[in-house]
VOPAGU-2260 file (C-alpha; in pm, 1 decimal, decimal comma):
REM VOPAGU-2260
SITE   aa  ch    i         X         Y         Z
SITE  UNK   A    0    6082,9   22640,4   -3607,4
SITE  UNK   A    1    6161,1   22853,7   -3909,8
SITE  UNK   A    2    6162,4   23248,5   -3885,6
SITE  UNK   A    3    5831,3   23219,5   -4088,4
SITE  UNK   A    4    5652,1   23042,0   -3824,1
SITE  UNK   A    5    5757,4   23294,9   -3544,5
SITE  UNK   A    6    5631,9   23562,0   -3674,3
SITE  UNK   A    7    5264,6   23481,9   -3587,6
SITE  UNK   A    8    5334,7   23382,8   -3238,4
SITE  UNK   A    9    5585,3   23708,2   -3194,6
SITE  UNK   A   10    5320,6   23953,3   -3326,5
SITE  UNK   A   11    5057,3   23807,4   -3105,9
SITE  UNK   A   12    5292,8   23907,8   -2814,8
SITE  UNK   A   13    5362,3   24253,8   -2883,7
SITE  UNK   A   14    5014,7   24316,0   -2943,4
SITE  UNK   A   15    4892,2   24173,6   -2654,8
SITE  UNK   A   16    5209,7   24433,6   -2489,1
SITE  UNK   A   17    5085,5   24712,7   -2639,7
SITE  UNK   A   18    4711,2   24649,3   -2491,4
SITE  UNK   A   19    4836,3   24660,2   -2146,7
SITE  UNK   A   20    4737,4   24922,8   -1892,7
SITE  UNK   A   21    5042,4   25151,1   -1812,2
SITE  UNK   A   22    5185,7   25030,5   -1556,2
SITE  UNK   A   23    5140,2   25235,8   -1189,0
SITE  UNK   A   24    5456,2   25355,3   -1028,6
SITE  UNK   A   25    5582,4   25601,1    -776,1
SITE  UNK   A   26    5872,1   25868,8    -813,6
SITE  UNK   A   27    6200,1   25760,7    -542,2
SITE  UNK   A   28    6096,7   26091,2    -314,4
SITE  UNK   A   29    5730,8   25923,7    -288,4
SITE  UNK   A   30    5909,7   25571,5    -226,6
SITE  UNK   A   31    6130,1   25761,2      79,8
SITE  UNK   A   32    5800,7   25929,7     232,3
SITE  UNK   A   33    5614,1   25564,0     280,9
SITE  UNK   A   34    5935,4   25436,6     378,1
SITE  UNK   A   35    5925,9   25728,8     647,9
SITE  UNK   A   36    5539,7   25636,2     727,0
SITE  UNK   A   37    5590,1   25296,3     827,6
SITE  UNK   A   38    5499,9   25217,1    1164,3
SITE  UNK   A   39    5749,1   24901,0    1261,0
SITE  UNK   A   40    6053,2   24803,1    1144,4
SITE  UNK   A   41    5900,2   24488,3    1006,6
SITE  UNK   A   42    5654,4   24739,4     774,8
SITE  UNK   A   43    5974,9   24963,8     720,2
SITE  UNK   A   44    6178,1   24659,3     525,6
SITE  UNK   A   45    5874,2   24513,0     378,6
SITE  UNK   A   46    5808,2   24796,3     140,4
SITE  UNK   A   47    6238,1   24860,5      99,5
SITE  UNK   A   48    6286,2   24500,0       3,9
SITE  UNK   A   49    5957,6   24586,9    -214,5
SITE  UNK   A   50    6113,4   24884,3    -389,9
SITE  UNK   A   51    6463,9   24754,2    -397,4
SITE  UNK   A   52    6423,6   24425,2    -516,0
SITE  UNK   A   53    6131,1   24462,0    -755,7
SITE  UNK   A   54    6026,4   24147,3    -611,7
SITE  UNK   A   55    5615,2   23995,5    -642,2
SITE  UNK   A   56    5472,1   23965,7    -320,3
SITE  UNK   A   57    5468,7   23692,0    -287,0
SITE  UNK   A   58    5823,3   23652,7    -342,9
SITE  UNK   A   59    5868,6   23888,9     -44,9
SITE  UNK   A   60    5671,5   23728,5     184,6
SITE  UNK   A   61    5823,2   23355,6     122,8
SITE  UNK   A   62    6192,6   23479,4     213,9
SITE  UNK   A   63    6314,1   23288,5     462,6
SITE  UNK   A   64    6664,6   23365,1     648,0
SITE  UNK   A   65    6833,5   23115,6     434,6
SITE  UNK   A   66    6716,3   23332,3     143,5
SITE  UNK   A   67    6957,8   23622,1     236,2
SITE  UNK   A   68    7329,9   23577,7     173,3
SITE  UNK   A   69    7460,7   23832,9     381,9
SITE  UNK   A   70    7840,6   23779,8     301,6
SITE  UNK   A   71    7790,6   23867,7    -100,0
SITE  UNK   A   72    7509,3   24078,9     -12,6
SITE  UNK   A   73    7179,8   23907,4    -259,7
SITE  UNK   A   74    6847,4   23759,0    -186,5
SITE  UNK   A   75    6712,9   23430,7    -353,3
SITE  UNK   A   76    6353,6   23521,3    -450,0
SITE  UNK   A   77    6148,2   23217,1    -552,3
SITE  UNK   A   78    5847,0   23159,7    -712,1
SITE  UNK   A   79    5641,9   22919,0    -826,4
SITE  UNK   A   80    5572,0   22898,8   -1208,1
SITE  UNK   A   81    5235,1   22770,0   -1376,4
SITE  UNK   A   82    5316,6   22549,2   -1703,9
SITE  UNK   A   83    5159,9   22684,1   -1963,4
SITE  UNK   A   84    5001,6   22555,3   -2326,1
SITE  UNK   A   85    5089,3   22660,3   -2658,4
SITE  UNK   A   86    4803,4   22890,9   -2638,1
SITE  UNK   A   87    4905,9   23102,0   -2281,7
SITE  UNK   A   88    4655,5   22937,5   -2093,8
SITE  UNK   A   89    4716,2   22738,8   -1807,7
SITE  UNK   A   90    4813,2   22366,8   -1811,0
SITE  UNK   A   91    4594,2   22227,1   -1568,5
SITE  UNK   A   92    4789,6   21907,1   -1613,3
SITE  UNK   A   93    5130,5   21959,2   -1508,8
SITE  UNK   A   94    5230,6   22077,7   -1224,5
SITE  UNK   A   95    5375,1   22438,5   -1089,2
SITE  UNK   A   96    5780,6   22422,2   -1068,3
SITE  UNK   A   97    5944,8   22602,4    -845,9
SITE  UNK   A   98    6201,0   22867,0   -1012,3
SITE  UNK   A   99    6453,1   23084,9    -787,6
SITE  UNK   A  100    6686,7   23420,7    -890,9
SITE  UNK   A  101    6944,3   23606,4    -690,2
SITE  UNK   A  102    6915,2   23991,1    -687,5
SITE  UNK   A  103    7211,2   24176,2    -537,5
SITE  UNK   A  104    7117,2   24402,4    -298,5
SITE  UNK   A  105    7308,8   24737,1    -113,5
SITE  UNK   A  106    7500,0   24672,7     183,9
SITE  UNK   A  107    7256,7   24931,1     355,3
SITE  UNK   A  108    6957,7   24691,1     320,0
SITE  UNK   A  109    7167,9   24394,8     387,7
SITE  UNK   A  110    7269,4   24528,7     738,2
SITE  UNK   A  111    6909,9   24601,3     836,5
SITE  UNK   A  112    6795,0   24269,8     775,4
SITE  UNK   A  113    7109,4   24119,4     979,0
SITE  UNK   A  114    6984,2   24370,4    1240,3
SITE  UNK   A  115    6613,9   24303,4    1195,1
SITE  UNK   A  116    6663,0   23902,0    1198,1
SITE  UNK   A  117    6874,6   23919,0    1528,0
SITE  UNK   A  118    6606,8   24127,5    1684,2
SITE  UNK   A  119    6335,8   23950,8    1573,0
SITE  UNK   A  120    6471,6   23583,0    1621,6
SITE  UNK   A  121    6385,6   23470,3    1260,6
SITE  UNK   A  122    6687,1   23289,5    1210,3
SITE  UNK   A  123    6456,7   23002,8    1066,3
SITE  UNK   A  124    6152,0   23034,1     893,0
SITE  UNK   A  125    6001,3   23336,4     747,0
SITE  UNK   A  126    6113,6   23631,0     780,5
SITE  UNK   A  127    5748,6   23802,3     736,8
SITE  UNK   A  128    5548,3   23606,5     862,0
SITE  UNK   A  129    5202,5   23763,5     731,6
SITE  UNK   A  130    4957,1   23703,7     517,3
SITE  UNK   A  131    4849,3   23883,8     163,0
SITE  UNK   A  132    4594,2   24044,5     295,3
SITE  UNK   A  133    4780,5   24232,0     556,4
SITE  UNK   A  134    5091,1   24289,2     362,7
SITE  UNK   A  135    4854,8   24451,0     120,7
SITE  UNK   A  136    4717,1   24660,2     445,4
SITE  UNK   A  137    5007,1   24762,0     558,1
SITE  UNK   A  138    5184,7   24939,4     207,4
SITE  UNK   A  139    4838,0   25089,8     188,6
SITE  UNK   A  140    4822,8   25241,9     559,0
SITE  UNK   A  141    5173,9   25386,3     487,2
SITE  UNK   A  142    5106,3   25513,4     180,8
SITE  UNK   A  143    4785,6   25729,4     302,7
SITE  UNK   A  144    4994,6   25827,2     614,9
SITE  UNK   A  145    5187,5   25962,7     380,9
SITE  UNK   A  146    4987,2   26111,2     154,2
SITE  UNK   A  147    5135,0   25945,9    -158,1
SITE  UNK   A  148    4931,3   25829,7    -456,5
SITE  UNK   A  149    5049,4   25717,1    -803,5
SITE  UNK   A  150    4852,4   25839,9   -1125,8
SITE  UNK   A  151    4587,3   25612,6   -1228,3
SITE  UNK   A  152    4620,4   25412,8    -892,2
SITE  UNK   A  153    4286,0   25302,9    -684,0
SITE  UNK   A  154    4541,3   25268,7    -437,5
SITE  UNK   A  155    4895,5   25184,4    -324,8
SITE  UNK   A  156    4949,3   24842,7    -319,1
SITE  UNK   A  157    5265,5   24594,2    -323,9
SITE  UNK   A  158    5274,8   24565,0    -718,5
SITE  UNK   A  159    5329,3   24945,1    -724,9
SITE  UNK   A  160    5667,8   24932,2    -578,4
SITE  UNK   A  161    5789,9   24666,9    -802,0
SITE  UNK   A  162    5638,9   24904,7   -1120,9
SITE  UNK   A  163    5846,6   25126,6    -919,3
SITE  UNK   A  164    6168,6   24979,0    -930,8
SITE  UNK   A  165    6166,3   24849,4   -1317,3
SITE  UNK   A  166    6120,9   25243,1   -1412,8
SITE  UNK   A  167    6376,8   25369,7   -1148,5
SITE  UNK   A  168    6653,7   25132,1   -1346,6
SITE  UNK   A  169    6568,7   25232,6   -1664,6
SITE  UNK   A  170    6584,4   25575,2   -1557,1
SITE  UNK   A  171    6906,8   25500,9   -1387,8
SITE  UNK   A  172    7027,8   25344,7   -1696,7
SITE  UNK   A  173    7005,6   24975,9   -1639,8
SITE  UNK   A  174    6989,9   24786,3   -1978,8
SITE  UNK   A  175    6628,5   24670,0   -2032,0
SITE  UNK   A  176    6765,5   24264,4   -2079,7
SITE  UNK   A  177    6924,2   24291,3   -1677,8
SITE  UNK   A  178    6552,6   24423,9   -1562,6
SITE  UNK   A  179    6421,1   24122,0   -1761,6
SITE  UNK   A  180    6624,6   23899,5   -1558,4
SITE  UNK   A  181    6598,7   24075,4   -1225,7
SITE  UNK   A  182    6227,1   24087,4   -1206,0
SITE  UNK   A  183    6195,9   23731,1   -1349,7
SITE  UNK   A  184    5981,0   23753,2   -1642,8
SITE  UNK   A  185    6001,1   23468,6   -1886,3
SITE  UNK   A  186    5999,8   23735,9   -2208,0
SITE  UNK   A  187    6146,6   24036,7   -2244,1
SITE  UNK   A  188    5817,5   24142,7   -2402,0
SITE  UNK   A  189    5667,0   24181,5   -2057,4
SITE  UNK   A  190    5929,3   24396,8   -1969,6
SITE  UNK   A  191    5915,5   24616,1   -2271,2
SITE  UNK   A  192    5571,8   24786,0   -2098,3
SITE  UNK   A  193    5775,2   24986,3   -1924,1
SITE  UNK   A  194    5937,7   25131,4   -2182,2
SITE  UNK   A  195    5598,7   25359,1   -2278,3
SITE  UNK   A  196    5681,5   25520,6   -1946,0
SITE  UNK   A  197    6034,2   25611,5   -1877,8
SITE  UNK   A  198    6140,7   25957,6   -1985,8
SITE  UNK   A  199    6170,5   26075,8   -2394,2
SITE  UNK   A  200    6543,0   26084,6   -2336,1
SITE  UNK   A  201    6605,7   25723,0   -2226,8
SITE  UNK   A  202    6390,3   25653,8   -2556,4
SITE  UNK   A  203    6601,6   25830,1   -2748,5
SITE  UNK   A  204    6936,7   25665,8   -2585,7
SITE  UNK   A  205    6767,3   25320,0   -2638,3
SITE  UNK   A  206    6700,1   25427,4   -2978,5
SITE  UNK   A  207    7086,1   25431,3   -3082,5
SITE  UNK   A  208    7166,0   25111,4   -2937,8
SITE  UNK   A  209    7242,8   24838,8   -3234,9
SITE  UNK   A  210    7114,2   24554,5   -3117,6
């Protein structure tokens, strides 16, 4: 396909970027108080692997103990991925693939889980085994027991922490191409969103990088 021909597609995309709703995230202080709020151990790593890993939900809640490498310290997320047409729209007629990543994680969160699996006796199987719905109950308990909201938010939910952790990196510096690849999206597009809500100075810096 010539550069001509991509440039109908490519402008489609960033418009469609543009149109999105800021995305909802919480400061690291606000992460530490639900953290803090959490009333088992179980909710406690559910909402760190959350902010830590930027991970979907559903990601989080399909780990199973062979998804944690403990000796080089990473967790396989996997997800399942809808084909799609030309158009973006789902094609009905092929079916979902399977996709995995590997996000390094810090040995702090990697010796809870070692912890958490031996007293919890997951050492097959899930190692949350709930639903949505109650995932989504418990970040929001937390949350109101600890009094955190993020602007624009109806309400704390698991989506929130992994808004959360995309701006935390590019406030910490992280290039904007290894949060593309750590949260999994397919273009780096969807990852640019974030960019509309990160500090003026990490603008600035991103502004004098040749690419």
């Amino acid at each position: 396909m010539s550069s001509t021909a991509m440039v109908g597609p490519l402008r489609a995309a960033i418009v469609r970027a543009e149109g999105r709703r800021l995305p909802e995230y919480l400061t690291r202080d606000q992460v530490h108080q639900v953290l803090q709020a959490c009333k088992t151990e179980r909710d406690r790593l559910l909402v760190a692997v959350a902010w830590r890993t930027g991970a979907r939900i559903s990601e989080i809640l399909g780990l199973e103990r062979q998804d944690v490498d403990f000796a080089n310290r990473q967790l396989r997320l996997r997800t399942l991925k809808k084909p799609k047409r030309r158009d973006h729209k789902p094609d009905l007629r092929r079916r979902p693939t399977e996709e995995f990543r590997w996000i390094p994680v810090h040995a702090e969160l990697v010796a809870d889980l070692a912890s958490y699996v031996l007293a919890s006796k997951t050492e097959n199987g899930r190692l949350f085994p709930i639903g949505r719905v109650r995932a989504f109950e418990i970040i929001r308990d937390a949350a109101l027991a600890a009094g955190v909201t993020a602007p624009g938010a109806r309400g704390i939910h698991p989506h929130v922490f992994r808004h959360s952790f995309a701006v935390h990196c590019l406030n910490q510096g992280v290039p904007i191409n290894i949060v593309k690849e750590l949260l999994g999206h397919a273009s780096i597009l969807t990852t640019m969103v974030y960019l509309r809500v990160v500090p003026a100075d990490l603008r600035a810096f991103l502004a004098r990088v040749e690419f």
